[in-house]
TORLUM-53709 format. One record per residue (C-alpha): x, y, z; residue number from 0; residue in one letter. Coordinates in Angstrom, 3 decimals. Example, Ala and Ser with C-alpha at 12.3 -4.5 7.8 and 13.67 -1.06 7.14 Angstrom:
<sites>
<site><x>12.300</x><y>-4.500</y><z>7.800</z><pos>0</pos><code>A</code></site>
<site><x>13.670</x><y>-1.060</y><z>7.140</z><pos>1</pos><code>S</code></site>
</sites>
This chain:
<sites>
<site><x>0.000</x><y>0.000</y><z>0.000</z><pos>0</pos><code>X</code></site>
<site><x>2.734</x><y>2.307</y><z>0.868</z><pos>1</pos><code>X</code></site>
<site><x>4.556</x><y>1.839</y><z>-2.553</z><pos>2</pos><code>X</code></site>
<site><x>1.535</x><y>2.143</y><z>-4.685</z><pos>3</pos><code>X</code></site>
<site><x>0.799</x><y>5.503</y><z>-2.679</z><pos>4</pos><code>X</code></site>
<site><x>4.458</x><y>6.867</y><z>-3.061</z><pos>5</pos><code>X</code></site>
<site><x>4.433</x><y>5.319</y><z>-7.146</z><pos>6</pos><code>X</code></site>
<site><x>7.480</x><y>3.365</y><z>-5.957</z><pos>7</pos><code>X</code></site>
<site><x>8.311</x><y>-0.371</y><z>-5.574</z><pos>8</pos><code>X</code></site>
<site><x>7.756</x><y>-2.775</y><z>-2.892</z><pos>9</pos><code>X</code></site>
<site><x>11.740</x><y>-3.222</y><z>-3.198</z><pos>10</pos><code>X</code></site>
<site><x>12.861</x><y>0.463</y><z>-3.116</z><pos>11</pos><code>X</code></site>
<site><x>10.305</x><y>1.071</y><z>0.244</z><pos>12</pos><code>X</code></site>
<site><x>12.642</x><y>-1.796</y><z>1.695</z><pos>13</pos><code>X</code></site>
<site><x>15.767</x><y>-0.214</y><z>0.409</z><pos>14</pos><code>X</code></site>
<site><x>14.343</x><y>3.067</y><z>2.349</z><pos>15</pos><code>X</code></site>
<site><x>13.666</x><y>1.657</y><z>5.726</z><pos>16</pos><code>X</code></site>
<site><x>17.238</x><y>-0.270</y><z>5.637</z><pos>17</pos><code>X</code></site>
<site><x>18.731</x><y>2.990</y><z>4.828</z><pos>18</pos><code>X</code></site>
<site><x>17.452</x><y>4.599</y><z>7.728</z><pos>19</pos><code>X</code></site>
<site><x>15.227</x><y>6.927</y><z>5.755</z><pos>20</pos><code>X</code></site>
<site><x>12.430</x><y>5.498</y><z>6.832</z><pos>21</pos><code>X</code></site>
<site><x>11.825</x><y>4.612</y><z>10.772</z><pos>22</pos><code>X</code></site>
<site><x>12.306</x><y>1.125</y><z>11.345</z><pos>23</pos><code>X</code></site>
<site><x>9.201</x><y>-1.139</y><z>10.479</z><pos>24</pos><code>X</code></site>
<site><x>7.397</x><y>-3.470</y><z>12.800</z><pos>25</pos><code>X</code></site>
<site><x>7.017</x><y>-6.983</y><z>12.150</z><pos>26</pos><code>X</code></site>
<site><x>4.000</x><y>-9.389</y><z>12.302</z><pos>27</pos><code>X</code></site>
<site><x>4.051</x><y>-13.078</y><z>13.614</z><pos>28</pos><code>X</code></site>
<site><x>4.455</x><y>-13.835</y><z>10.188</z><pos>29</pos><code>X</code></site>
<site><x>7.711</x><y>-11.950</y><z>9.620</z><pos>30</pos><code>X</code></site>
<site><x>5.751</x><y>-9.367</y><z>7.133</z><pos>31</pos><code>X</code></site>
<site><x>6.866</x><y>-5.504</y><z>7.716</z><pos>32</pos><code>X</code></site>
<site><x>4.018</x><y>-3.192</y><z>9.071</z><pos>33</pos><code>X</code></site>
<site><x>3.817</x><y>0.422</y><z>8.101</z><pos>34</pos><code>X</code></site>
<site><x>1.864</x><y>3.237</y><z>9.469</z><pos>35</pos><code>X</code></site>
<site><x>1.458</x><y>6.720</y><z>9.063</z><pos>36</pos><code>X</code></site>
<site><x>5.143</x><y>7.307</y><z>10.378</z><pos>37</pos><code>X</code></site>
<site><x>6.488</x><y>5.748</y><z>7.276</z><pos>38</pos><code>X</code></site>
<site><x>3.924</x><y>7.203</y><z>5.156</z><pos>39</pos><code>X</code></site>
<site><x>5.180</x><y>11.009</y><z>6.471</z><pos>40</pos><code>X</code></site>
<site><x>8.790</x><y>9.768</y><z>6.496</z><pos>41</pos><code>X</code></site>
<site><x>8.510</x><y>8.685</y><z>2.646</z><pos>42</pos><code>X</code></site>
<site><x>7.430</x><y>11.655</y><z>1.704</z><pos>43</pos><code>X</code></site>
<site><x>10.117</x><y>13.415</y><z>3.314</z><pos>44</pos><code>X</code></site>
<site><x>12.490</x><y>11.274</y><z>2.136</z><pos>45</pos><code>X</code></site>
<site><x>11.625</x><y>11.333</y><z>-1.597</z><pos>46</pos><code>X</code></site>
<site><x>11.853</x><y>15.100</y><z>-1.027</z><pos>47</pos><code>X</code></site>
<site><x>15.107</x><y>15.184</y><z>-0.048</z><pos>48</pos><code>X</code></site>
<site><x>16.666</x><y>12.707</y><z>-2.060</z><pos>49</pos><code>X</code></site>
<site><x>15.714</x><y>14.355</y><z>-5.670</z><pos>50</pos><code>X</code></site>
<site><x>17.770</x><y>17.856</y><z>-3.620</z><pos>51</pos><code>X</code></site>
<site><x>20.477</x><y>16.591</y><z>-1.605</z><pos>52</pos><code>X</code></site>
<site><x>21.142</x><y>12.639</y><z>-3.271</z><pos>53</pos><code>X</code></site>
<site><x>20.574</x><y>9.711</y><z>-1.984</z><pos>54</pos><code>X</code></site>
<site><x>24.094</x><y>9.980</y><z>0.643</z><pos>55</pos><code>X</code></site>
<site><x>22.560</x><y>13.401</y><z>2.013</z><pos>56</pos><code>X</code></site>
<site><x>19.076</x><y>12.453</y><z>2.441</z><pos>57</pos><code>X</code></site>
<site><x>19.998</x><y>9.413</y><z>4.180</z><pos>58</pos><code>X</code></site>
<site><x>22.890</x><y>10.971</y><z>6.678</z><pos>59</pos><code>X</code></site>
<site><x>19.942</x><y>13.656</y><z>6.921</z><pos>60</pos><code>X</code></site>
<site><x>16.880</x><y>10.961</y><z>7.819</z><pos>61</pos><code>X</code></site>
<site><x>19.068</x><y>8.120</y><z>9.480</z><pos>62</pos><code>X</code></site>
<site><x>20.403</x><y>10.985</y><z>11.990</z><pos>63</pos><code>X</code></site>
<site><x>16.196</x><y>12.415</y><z>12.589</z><pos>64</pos><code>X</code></site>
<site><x>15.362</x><y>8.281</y><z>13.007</z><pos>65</pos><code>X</code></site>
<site><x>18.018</x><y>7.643</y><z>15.903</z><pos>66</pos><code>X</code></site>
<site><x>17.011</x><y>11.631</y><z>17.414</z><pos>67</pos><code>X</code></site>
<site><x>20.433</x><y>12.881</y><z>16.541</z><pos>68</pos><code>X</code></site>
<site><x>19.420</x><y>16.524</y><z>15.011</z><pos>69</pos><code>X</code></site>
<site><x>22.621</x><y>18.019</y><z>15.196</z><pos>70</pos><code>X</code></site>
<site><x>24.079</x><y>15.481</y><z>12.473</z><pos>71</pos><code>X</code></site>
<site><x>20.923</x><y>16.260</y><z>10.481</z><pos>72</pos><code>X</code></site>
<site><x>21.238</x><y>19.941</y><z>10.742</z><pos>73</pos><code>X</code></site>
<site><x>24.532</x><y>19.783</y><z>10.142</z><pos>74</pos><code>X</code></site>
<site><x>24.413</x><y>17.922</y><z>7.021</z><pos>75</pos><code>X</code></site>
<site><x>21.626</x><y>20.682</y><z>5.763</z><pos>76</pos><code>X</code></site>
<site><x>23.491</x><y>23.785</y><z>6.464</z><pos>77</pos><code>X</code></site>
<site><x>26.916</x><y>22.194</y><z>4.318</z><pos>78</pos><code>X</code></site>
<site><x>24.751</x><y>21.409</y><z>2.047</z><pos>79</pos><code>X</code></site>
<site><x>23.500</x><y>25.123</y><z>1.801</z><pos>80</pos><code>X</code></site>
<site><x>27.027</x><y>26.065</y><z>2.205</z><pos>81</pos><code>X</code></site>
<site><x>28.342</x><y>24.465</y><z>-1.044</z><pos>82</pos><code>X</code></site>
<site><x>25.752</x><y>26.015</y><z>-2.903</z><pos>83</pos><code>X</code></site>
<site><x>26.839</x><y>28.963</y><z>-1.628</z><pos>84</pos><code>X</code></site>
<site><x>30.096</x><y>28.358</y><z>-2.366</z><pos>85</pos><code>X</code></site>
<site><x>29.249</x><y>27.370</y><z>-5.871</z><pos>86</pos><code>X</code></site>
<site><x>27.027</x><y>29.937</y><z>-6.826</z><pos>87</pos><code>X</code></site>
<site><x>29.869</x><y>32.819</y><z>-5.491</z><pos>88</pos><code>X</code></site>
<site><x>32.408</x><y>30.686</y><z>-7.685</z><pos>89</pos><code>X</code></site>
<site><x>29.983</x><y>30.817</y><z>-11.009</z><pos>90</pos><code>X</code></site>
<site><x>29.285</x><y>34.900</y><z>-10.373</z><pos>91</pos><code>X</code></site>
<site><x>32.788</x><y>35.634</y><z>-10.199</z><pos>92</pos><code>X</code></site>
<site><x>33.671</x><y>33.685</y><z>-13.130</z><pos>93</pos><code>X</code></site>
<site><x>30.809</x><y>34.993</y><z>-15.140</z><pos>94</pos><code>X</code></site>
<site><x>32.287</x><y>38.288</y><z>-14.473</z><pos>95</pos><code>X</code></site>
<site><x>35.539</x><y>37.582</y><z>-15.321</z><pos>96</pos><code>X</code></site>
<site><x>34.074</x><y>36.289</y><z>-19.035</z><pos>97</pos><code>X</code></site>
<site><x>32.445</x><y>39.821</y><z>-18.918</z><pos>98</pos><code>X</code></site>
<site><x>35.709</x><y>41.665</y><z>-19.106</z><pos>99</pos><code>X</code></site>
<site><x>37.115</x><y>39.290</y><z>-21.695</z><pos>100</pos><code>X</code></site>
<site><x>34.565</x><y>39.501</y><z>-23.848</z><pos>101</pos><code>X</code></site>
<site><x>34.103</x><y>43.330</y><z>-23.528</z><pos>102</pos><code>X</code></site>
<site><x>37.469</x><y>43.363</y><z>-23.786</z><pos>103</pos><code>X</code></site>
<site><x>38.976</x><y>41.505</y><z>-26.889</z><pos>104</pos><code>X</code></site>
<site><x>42.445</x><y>41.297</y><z>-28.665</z><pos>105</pos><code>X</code></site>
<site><x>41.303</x><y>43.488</y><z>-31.184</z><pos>106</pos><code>X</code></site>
<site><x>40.934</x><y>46.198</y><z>-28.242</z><pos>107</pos><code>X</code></site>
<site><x>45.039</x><y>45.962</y><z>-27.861</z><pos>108</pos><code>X</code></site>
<site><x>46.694</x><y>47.112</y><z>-31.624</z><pos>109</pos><code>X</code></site>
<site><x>50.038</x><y>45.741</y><z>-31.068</z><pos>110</pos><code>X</code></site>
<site><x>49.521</x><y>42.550</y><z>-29.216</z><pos>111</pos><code>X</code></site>
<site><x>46.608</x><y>41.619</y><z>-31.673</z><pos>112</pos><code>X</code></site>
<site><x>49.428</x><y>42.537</y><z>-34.309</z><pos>113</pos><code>X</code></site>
<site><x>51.672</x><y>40.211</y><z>-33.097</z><pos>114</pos><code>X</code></site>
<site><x>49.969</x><y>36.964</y><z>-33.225</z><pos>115</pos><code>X</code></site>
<site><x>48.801</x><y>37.778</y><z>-36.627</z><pos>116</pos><code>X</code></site>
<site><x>52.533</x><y>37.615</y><z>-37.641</z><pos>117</pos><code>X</code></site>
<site><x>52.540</x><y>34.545</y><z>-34.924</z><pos>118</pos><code>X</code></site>
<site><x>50.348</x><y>32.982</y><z>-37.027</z><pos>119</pos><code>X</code></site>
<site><x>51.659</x><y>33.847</y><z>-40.530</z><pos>120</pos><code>X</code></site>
<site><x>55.022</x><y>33.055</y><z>-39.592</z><pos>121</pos><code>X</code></site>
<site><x>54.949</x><y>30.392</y><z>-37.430</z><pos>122</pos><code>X</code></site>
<site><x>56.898</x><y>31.712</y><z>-34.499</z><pos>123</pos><code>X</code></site>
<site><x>56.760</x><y>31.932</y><z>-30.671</z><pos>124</pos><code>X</code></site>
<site><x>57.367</x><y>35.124</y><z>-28.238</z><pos>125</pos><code>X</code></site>
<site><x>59.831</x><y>34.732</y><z>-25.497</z><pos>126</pos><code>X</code></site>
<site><x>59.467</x><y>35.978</y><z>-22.054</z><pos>127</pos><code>X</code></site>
<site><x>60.905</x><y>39.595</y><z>-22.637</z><pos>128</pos><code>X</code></site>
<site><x>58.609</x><y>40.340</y><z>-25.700</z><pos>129</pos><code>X</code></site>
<site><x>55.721</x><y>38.928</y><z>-24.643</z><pos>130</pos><code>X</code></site>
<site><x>55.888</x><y>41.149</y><z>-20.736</z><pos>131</pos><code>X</code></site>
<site><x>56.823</x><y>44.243</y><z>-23.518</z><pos>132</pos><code>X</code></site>
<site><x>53.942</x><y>43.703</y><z>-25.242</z><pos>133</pos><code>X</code></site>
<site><x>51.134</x><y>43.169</y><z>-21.601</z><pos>134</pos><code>X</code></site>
<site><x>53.125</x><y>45.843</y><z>-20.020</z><pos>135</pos><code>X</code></site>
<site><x>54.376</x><y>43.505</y><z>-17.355</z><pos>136</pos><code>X</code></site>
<site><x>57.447</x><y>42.524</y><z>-15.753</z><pos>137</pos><code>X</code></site>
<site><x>58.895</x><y>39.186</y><z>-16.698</z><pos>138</pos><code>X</code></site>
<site><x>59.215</x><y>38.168</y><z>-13.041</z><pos>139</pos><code>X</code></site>
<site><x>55.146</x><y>38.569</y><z>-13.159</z><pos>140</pos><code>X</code></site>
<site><x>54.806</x><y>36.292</y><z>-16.041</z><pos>141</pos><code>X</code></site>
<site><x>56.765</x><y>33.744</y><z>-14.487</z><pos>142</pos><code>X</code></site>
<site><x>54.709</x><y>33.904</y><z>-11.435</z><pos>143</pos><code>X</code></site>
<site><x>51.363</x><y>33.230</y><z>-12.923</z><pos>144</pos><code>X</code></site>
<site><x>53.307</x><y>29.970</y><z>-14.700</z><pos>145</pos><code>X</code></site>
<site><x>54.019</x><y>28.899</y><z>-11.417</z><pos>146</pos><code>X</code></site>
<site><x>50.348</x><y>29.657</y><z>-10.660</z><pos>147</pos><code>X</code></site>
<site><x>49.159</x><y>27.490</y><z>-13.192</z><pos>148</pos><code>X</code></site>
<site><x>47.602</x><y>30.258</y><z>-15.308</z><pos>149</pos><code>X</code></site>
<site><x>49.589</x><y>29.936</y><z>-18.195</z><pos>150</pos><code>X</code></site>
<site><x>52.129</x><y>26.993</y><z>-19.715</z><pos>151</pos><code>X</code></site>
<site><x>54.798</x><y>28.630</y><z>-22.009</z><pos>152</pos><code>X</code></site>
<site><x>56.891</x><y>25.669</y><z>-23.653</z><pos>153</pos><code>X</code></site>
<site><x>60.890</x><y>25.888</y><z>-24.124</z><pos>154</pos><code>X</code></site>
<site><x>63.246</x><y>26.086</y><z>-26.439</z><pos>155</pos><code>X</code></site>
<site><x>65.142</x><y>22.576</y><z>-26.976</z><pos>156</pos><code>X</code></site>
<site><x>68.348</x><y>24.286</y><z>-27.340</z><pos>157</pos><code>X</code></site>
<site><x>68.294</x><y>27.039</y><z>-24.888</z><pos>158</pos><code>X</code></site>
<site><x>65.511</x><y>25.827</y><z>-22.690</z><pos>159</pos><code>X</code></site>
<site><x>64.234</x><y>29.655</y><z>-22.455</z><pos>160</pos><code>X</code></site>
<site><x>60.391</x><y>29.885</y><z>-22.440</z><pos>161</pos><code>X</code></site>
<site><x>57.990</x><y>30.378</y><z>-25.207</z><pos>162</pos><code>X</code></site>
<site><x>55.067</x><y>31.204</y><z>-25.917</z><pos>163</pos><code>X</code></site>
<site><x>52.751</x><y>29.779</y><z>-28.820</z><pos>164</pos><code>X</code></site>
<site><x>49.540</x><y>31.938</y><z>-30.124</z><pos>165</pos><code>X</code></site>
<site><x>47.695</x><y>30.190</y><z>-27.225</z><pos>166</pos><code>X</code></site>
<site><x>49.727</x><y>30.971</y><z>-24.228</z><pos>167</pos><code>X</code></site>
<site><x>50.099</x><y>34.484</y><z>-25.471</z><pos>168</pos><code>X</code></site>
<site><x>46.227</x><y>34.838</y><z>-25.717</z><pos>169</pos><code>X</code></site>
<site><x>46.105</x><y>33.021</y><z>-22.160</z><pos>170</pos><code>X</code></site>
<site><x>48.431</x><y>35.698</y><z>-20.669</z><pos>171</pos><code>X</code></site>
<site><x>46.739</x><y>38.579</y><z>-21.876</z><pos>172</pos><code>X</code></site>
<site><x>43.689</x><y>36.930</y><z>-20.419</z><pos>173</pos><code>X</code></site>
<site><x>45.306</x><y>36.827</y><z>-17.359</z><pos>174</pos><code>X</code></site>
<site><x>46.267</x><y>40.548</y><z>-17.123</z><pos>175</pos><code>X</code></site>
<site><x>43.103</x><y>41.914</y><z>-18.041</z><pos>176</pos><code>X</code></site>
<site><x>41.376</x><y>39.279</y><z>-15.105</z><pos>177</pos><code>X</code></site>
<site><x>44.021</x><y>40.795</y><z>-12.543</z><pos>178</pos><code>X</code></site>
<site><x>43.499</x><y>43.899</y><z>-13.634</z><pos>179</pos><code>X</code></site>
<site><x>40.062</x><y>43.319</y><z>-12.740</z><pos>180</pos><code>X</code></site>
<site><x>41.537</x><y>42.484</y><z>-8.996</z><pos>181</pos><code>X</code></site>
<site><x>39.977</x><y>38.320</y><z>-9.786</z><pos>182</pos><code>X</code></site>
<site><x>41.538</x><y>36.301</y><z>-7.865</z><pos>183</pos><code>X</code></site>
<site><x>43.842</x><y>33.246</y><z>-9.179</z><pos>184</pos><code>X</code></site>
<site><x>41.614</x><y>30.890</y><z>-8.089</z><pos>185</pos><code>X</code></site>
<site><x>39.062</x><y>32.494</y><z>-10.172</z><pos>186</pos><code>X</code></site>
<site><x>40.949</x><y>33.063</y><z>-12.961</z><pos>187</pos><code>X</code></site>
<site><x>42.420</x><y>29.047</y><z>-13.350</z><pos>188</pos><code>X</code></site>
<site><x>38.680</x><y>28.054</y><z>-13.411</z><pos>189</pos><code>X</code></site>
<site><x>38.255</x><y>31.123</y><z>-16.248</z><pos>190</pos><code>X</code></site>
<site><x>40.620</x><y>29.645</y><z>-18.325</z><pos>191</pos><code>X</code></site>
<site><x>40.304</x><y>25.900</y><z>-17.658</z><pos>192</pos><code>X</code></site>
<site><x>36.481</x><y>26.660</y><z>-19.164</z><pos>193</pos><code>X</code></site>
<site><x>37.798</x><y>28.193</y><z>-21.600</z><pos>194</pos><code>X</code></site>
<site><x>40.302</x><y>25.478</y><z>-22.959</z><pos>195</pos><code>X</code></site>
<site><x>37.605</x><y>22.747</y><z>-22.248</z><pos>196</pos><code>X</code></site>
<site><x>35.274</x><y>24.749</y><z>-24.870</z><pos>197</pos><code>X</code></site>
<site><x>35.584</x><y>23.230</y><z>-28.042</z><pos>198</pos><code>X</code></site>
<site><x>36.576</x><y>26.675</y><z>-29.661</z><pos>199</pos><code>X</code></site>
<site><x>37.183</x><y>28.280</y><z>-26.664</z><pos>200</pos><code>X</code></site>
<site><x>35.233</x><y>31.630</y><z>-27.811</z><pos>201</pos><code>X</code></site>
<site><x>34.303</x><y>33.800</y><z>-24.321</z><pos>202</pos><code>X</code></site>
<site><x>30.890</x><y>34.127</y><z>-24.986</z><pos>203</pos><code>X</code></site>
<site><x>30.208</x><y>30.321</y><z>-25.468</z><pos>204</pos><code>X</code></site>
<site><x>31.724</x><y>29.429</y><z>-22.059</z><pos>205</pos><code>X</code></site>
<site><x>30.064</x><y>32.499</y><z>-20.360</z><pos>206</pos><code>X</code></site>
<site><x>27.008</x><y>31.266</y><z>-21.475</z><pos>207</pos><code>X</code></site>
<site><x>27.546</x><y>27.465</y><z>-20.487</z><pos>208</pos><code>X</code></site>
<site><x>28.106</x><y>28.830</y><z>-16.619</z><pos>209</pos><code>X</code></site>
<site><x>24.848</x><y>30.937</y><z>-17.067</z><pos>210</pos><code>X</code></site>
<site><x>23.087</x><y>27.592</y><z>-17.431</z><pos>211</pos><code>X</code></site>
<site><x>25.008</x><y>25.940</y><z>-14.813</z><pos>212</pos><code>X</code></site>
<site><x>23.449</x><y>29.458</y><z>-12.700</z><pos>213</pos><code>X</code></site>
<site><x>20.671</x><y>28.409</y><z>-14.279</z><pos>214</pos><code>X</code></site>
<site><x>20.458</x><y>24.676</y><z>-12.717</z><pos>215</pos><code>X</code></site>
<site><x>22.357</x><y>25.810</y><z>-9.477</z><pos>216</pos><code>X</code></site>
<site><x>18.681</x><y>28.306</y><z>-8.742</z><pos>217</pos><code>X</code></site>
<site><x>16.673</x><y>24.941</y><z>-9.548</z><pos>218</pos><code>X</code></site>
<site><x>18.617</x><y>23.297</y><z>-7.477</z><pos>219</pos><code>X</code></site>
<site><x>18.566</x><y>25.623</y><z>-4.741</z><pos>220</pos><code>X</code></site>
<site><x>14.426</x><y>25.772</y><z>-4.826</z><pos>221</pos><code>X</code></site>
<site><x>14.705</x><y>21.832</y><z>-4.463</z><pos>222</pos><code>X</code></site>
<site><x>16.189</x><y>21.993</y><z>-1.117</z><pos>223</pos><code>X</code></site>
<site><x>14.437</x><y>24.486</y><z>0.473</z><pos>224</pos><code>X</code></site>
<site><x>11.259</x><y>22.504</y><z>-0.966</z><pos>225</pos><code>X</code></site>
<site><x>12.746</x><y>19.476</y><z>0.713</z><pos>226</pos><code>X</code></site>
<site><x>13.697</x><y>21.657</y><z>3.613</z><pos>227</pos><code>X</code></site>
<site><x>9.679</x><y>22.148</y><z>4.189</z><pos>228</pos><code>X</code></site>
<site><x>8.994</x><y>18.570</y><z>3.844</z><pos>229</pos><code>X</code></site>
<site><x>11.987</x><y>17.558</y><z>6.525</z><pos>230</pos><code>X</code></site>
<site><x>10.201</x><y>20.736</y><z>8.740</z><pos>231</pos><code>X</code></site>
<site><x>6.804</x><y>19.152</y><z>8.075</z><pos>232</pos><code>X</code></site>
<site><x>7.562</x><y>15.537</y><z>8.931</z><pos>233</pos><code>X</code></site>
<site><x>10.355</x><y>16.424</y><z>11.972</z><pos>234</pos><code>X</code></site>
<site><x>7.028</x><y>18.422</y><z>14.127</z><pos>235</pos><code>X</code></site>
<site><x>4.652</x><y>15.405</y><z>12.803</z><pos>236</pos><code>X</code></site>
<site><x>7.088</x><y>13.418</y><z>15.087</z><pos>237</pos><code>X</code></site>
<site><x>7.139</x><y>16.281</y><z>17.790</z><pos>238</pos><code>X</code></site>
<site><x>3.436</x><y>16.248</y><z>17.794</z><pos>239</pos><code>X</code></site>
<site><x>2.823</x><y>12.080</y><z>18.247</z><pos>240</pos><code>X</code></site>
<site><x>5.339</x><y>12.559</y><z>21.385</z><pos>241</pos><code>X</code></site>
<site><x>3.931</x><y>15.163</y><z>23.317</z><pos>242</pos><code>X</code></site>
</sites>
């Protein structure tokens, strides 16, 4: 009865009680599980909070309510709450950074655009000292954002000074007009990592991919505090039958 109600198996309701998401069942003579209207609230509860927080959150969440640990379960809701905090802060400041590169393009900058034209007519590479020349920045800066992972120049076989191809120079004039914009490197690695996992790694492509991710991260948001209700709903249910 309880699975036809919830539109679930008979096998999942089991999988639910020996989860701890549901309270545990009593048992006839017979050995058959008996379930009342505490599973009945519980399930809906649970279903609730699995489609927000997964099936590892909902049960740390319902198997802490079922042994009267609320701590753990609160707990477990407000990291939850905190990563999409987290999360959301992370895909605001990157959409801002793709803001200033695409307001911002090569074109904007005469000489460096001019010099990965010839780049790419002529095959060559920039070393350290023209490429800083042409941001405006010291070499020492350059080599500290390859040390921060923000851009990989390659070397020279015989000298084993750096280099830059067309895509490392476009990378570190990324970089300077992101720091210019006072992002910080964290910011800035994720920036560019989207950037290199877009197929043609155009700005407004990838700044449109995390606007859908924003997108998902509000639905997903509205599903918790939706499941936060149902957890309210079903935790003074149990207040109620004990007082």
């Amino acid at each position: 009865m309880l699975a036809h109600e919830a539109g679930i198996s008979v096998q999942q309701v089991r999988n639910y009680e020996q989860a701890g998401l549901l309270p545990r069942a009593t048992r006839t003579a017979a050995g058959y599980r008996e379930f009342d209207e505490s599973h009945r609230r519980a399930l809906i509860a649970a279903r609730a909070l699995v489609r927000a927080y997964g099936w590892d959150g909902a049960v740390t969440i319902l198997a802490a309510v079922h042994r009267d640990d609320r701590q753990t379960a609160v707990a477990q809701v407000d990291r939850a709450h905190a990563q999409l905090d987290r999360e959301r802060e992370r895909i605001q400041r990157a959409l801002q950074a793709f803001e200033v590169v695409v307001t911002h393009p090569l074109d904007t900058d005469p000489r460096m655009s001019a010099a990965l034209d010839q780049m790419a007519r002529q095959g060559t590479h920039l070393r350290i000292g023209q490429l800083a020349a042409l941001l405006g920045v010291r070499t020492s800066t350059l080599r500290f954002w390859e040390q921060a992972g923000l851009i990989r120049p390659g070397r020279e076989r015989a000298t084993g000074y750096r280099v830059f191809d067309i895509g490392a120079a476009r990378d570190a004039h990324l970089v300077r007009l992101l720091r210019e914009g006072n992002f910080p490197t964290t910011i800035i690695r994720a920036a560019l990592d989207e950037m290199h996992s877009s197929p043609d790694g155009r700005p407004d492509r990838v700044g449109a991919e995390l606007s859908r991710r924003n997108a998902q991260l509000h639905e997903r948001s509205w599903a918790r505090l939706r499941a936060d209700a149902a957890l309210v709903a079903y935790l003074d249910w149990r207040d109620g039958q004990n007082t």
